[in-house]
Structure formats: C-alpha cells, structure tokens
Z-matrix of the N, CA and C atoms (Angstrom, degrees):
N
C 1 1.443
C 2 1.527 1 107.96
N 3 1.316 2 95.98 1 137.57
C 4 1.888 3 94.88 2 178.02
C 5 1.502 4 107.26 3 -108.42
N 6 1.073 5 104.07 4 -176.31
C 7 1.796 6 100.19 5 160.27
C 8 1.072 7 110.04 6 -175.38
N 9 1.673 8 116.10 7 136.89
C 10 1.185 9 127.85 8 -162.20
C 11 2.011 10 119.29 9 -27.31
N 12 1.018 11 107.24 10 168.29
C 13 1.881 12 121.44 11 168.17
C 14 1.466 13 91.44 12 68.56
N 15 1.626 14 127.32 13 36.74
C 16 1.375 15 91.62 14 141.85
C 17 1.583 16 124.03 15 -89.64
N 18 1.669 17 104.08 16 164.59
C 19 1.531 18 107.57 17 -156.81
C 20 1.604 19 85.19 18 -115.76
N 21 1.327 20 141.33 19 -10.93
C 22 1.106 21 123.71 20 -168.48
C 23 1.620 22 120.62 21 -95.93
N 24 1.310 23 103.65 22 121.40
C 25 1.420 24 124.98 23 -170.36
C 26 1.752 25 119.20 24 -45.68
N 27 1.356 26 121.87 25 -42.41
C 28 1.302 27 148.09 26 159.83
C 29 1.367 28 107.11 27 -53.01
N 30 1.383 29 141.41 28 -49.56
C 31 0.997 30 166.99 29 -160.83
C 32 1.553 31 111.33 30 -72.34
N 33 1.583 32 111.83 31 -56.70
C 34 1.156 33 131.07 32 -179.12
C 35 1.255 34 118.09 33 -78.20
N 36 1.017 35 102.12 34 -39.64
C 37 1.870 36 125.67 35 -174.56
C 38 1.671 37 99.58 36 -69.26
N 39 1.835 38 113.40 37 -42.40
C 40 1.359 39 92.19 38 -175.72
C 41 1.652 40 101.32 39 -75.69
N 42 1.111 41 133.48 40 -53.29
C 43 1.592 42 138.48 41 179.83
C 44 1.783 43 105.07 42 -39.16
N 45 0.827 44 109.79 43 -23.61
C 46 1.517 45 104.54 44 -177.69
C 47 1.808 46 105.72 45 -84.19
N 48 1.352 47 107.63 46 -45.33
C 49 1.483 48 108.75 47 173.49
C 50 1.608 49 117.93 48 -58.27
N 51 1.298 50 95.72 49 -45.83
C 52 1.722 51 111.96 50 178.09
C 53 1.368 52 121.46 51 -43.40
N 54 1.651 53 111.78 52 -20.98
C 55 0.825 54 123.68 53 -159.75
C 56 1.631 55 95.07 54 -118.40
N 57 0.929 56 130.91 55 -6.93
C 58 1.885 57 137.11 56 154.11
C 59 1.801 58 96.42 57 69.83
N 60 1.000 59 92.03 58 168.99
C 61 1.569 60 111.50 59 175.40
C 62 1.146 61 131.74 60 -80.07
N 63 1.428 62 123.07 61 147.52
C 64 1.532 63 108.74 62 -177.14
C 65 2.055 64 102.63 63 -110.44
N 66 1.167 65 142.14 64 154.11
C 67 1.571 66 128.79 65 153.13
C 68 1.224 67 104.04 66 -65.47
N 69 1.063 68 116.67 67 158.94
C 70 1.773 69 122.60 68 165.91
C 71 1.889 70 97.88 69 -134.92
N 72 1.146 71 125.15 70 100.55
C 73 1.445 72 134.86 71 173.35
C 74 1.401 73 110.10 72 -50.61
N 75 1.223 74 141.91 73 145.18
C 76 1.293 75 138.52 74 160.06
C 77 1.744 76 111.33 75 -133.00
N 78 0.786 77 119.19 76 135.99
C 79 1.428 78 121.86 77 178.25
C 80 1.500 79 114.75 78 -126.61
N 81 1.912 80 124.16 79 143.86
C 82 1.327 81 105.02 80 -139.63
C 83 2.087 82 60.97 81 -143.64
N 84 1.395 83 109.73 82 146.70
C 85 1.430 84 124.10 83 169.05
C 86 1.559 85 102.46 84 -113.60
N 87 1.225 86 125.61 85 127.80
C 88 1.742 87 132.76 86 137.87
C 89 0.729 88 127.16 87 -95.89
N 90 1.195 89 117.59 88 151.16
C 91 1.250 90 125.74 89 155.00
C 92 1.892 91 116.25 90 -123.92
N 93 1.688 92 114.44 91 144.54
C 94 1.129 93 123.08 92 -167.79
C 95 1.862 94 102.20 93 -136.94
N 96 1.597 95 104.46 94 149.21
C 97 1.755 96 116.74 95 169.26
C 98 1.373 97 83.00 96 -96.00
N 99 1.963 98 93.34 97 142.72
C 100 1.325 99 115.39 98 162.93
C 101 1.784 100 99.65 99 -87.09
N 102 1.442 101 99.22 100 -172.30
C 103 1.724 102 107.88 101 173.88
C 104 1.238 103 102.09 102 -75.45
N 105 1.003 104 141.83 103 -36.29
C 106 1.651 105 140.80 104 177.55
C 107 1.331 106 115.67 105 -83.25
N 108 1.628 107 115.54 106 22.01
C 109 1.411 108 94.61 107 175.73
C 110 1.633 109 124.80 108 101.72
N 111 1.649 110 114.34 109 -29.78
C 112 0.948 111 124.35 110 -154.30
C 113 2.038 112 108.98 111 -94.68
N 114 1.115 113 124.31 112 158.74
C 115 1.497 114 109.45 113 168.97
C 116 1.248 115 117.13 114 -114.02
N 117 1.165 116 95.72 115 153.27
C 118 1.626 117 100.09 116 162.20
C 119 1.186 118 138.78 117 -161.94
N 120 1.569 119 120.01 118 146.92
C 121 1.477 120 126.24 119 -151.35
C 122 1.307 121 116.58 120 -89.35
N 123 1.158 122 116.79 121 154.01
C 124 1.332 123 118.02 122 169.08
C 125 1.653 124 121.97 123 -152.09
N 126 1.528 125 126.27 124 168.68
C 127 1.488 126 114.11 125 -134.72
C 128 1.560 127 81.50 126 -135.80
N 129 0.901 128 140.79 127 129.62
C 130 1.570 129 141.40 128 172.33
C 131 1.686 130 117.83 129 -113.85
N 132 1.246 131 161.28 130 68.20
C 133 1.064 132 151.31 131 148.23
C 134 1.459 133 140.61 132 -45.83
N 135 1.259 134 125.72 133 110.09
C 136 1.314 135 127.83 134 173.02
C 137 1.747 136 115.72 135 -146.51
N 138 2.016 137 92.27 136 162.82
C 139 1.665 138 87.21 137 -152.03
C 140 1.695 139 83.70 138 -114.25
N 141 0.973 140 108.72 139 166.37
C 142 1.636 141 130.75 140 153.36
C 143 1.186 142 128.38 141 -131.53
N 144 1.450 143 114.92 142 136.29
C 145 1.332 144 122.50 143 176.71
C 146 1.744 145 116.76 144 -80.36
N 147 1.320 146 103.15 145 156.02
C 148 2.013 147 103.59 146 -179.07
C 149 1.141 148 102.71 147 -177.21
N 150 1.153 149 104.37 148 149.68
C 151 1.874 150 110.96 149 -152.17
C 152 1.379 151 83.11 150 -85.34
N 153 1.688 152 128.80 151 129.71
C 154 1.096 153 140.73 152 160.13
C 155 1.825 154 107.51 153 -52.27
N 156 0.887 155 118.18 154 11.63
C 157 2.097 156 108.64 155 174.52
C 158 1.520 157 91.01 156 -151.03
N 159 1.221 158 145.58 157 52.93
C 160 1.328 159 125.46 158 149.85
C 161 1.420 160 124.15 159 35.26
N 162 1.110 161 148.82 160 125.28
C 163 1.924 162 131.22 161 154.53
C 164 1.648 163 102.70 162 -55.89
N 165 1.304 164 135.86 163 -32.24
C 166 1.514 165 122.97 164 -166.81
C 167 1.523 166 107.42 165 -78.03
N 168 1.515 167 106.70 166 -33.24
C 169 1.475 168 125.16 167 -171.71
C 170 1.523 169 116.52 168 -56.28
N 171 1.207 170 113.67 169 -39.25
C 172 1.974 171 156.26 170 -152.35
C 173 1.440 172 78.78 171 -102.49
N 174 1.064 173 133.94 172 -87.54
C 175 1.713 174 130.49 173 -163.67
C 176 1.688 175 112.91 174 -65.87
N 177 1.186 176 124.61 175 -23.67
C 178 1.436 177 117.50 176 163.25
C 179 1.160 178 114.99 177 -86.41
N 180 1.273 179 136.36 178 -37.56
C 181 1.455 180 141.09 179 162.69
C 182 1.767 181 101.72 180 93.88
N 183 1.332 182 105.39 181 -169.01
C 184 1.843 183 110.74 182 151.77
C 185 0.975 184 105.67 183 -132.49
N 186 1.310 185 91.71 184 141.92
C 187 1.940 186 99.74 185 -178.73
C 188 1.743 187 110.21 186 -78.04
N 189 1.415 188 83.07 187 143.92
C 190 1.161 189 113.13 188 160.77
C 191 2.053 190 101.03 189 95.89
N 192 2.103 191 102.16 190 18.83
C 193 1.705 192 86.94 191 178.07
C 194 1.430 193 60.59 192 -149.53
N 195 1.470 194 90.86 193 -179.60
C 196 1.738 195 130.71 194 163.40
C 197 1.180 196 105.52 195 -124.53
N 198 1.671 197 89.29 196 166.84
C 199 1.578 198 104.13 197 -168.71
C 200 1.518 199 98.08 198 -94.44
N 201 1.754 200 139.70 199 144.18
C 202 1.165 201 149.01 200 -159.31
C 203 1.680 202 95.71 201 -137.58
N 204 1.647 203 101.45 202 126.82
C 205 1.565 204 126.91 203 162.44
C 206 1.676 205 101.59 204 -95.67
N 207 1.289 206 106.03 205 138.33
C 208 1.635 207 112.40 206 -167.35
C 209 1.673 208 88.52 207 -104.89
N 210 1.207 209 116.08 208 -168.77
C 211 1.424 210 126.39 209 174.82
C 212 1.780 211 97.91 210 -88.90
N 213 1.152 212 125.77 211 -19.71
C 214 1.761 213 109.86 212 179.87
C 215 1.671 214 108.99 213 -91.52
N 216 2.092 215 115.42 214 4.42
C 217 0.954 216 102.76 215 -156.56
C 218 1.151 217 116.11 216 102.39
N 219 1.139 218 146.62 217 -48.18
C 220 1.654 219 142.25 218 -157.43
C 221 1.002 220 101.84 219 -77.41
N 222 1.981 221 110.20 220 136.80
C 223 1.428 222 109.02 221 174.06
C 224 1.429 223 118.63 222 -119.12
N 225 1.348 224 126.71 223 110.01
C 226 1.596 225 135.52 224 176.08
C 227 1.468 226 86.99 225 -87.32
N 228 1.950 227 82.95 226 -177.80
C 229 1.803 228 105.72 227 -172.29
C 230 1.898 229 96.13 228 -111.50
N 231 1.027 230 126.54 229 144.36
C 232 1.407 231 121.43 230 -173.26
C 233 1.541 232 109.74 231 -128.38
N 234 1.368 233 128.04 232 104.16
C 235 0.970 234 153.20 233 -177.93
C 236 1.864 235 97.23 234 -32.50
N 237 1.541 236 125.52 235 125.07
C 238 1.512 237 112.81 236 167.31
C 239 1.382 238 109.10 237 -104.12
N 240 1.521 239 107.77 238 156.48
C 241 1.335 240 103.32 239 167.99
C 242 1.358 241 102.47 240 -115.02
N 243 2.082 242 112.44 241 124.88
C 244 1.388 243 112.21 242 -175.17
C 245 1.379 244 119.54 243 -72.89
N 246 1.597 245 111.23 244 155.20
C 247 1.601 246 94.69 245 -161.69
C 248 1.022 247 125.64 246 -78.95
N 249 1.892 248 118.09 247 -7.58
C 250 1.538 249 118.01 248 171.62
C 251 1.276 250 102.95 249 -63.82
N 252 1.224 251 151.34 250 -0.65
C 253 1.659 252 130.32 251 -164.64
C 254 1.647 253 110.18 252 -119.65
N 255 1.324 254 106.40 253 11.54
C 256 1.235 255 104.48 254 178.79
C 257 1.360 256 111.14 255 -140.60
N 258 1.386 257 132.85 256 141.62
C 259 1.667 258 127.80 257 170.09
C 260 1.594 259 118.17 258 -55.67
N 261 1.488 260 104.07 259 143.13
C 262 1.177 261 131.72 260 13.24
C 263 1.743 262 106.65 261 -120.42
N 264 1.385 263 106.82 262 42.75
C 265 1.654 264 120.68 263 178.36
C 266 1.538 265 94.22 264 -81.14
N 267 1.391 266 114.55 265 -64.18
C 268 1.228 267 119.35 266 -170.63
C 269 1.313 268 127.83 267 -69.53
N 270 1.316 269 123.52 268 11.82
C 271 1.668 270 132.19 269 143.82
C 272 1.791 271 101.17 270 -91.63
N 273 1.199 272 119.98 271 -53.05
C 274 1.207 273 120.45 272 -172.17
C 275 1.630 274 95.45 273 -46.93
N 276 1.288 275 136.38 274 -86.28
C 277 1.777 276 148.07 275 -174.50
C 278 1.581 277 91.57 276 -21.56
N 279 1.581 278 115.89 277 -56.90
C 280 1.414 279 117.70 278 -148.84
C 281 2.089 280 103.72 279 -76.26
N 282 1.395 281 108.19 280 -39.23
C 283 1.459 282 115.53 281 152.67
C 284 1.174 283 138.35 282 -38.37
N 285 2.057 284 110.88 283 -43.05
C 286 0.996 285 115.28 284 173.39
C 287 2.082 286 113.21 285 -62.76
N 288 1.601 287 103.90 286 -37.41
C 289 1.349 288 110.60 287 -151.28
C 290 1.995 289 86.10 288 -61.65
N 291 1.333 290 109.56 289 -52.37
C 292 1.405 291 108.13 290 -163.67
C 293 1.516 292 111.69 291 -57.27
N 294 1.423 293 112.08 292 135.19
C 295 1.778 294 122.32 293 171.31
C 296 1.311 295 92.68 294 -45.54
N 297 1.911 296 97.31 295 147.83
C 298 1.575 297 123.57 296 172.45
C 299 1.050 298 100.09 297 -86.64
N 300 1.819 299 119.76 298 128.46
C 301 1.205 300 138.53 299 171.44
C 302 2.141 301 103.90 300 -47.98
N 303 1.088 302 112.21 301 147.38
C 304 1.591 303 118.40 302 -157.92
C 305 1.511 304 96.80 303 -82.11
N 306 1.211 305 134.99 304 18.48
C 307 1.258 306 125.61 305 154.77
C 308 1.884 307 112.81 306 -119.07
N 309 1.450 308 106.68 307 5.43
C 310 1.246 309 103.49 308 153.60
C 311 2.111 310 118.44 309 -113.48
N 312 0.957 311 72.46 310 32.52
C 313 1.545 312 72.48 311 170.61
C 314 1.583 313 114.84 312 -118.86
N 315 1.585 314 117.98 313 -162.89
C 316 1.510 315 90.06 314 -169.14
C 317 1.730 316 112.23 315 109.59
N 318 1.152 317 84.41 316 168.55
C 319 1.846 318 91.64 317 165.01
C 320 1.278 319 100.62 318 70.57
N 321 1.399 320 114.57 319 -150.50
C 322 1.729 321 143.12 320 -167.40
C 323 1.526 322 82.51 321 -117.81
N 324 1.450 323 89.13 322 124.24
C 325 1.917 324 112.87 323 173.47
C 326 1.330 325 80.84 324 -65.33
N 327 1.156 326 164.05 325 -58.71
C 328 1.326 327 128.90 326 -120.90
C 329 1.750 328 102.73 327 -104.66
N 330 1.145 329 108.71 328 7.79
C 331 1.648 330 102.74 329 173.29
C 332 1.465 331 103.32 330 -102.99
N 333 1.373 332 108.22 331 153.21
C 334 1.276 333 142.53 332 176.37
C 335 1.886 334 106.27 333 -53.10
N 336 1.227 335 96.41 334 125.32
C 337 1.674 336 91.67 335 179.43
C 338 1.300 337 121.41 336 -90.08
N 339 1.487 338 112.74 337 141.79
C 340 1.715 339 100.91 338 -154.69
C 341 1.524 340 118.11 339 -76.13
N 342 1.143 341 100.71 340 -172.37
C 343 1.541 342 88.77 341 -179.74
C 344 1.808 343 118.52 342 81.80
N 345 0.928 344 131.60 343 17.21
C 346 1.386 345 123.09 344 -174.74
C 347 1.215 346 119.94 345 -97.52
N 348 1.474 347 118.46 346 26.22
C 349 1.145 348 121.89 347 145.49
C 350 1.484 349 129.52 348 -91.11
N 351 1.144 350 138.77 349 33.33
C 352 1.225 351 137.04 350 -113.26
C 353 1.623 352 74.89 351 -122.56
C-alpha cells in the first residue's frame, strides 16, 4: 500500500513503471485538391506510448485511497475507510473528545488514560 506525498524520485519512477504503459491510438483525416480540381482523402493512424500512472499522479495520490500492488504486480487505487467512521475507532475518537470524569484525571499528562476500551 502506498499513500499519497511521496517525494522520492526512485520511488515514483519505480511505481510508475510497475504500472507499464498504455498505447493511446490517434487517427488524423485530410483532406487534399488534386490538379484537376478534384479532392482527396486520406486516413493517418498512429500510436503512442505513456506510462499508464504518471510519477506526479503516484506522488499526489487521491485522497481519501492508496495506491495497491497485487500479488501479479498490478497497481489499482483502493478506496480507505478512515478510522474515526467506523467501530470501534469511532467511539474510541468520540471518548477521547469528551472531558475525563475527575477521578480519571490526574497523574502525568503524558500517559494514556485508562480505560479506552470503554
């Protein structure tokens, strides 16, 4: 799993390959006057290659997924679910916001207040 803001160039460059190239076809119509007046058409086709994941694409990401390596290699974008919005994060987040009842407070601010499984 990746996730967006990486800054490293090596990094990006391999995820961008990993992710292989796509053709993109283009087809171009003319039209031309003969010496007599007459026209005529013509049909032009050509392809180009382009790395199907960009390096800028891969390092900005989309919010709110990461980028996912499968076991064959293939990399899709995978939707996250953040952990306040689902149990049991989102009692835990919502616990934290409410004041500690005055017999759990106390102690060294910097420890964890008990009970947070609640």
């Amino acid at each position: 799993m990746v996730l967006s803001g990486i800054a490293d160039q090596r990094t990006l460059e391999s995820l961008s390959a990993l992710a292989g190239d796509v053709e993109l076809v283009t087809r171009a119509v003319g039209q031309s006057r003969g010496a007599r007046g007459g026209r005529h058409a013509s049909l032009t086709t050509s392809s180009v290659f382009r790395r199907r994941l960009p390096v800028d694409v891969a390092a900005r990401g989309q919010p709110g997924a990461a980028l996912a390596l499968d076991a064959r290699n293939r990399l899709g974008w995978v939707r996250l679910t953040p952990a306040h919005a689902t149990w049991p994060w989102r009692d835990l987040v919502a616990s934290r916001d409410r004041p500690l009842p005055p017999h759990e407070r106390g102690g060294d601010p910097g420890r964890a207040a008990p009970d947070l499984g609640r």
